[in-house]
C-alpha positions in Angstrom: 105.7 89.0 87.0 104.2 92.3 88.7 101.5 92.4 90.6 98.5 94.9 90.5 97.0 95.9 94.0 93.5 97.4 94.0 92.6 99.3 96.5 88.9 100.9 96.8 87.7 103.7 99.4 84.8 104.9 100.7 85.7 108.7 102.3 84.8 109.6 106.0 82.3 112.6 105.2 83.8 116.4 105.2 87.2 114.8 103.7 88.7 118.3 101.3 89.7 118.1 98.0 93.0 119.6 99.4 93.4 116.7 101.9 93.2 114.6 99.2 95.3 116.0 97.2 97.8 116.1 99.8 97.0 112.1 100.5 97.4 111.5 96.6 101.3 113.6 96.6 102.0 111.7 99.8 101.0 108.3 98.3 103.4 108.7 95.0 106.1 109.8 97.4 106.4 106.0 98.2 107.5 104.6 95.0 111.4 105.1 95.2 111.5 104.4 99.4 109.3 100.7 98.8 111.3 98.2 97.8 109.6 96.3 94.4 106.9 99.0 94.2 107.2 100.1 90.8 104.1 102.9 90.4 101.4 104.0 92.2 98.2 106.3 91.2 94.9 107.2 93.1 91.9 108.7 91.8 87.9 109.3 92.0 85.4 107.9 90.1 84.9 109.5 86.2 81.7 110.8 87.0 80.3 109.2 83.8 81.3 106.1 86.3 79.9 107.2 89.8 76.7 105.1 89.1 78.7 102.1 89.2 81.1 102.6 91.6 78.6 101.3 94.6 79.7 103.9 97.0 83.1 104.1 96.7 85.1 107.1 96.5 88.5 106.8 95.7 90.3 103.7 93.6 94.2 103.0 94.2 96.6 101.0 92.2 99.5 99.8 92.9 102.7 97.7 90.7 104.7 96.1 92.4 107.7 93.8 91.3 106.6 90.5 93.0 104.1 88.6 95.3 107.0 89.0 98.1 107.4 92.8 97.9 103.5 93.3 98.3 104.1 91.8 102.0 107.2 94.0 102.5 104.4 97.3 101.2 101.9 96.2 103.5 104.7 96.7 106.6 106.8 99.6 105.3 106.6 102.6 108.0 105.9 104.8 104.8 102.9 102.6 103.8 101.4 102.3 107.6 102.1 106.3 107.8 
């Protein structure tokens, strides 16, 4: 059964739309070098949605194959980098 990890962020001020988008190229660059992790998207709020999103500026989520590989993602050098 594959898991779905949800990550939220709240941005440091002065973060670029460029370092983002780097971030967000970086991020999908995982999925093939994680073991179990099956897709991976990032993303800001809809603006339709930014009342709601209590601060936060960025959503992530994650599949992954299995409880076990979200431990092995959470210690992969290409995760922690």
């Amino acid at each position: 059964m594959p898991v779905y990890h949800i990550v939220l962020f709240r941005l440091k001020q002065g973060v670029t739309q460029a370092q983002l988008s780097a971030w967000a190229e970086k991020t999908k660059g995982m999925v093939g070098q994680i073991p179990g992790l099956r897709s991976i998207e990032a993303g800001q709020p809809l603006p339709i949605s930014v009342p709601r999103a209590k601060g936060f500026d960025m959503g992530l989520v994650a599949i992954l194959d299995s409880p076990e590989h979200v431990a092995s993602y959470a210690t992969h050098p290409a995760h922690l980098e």
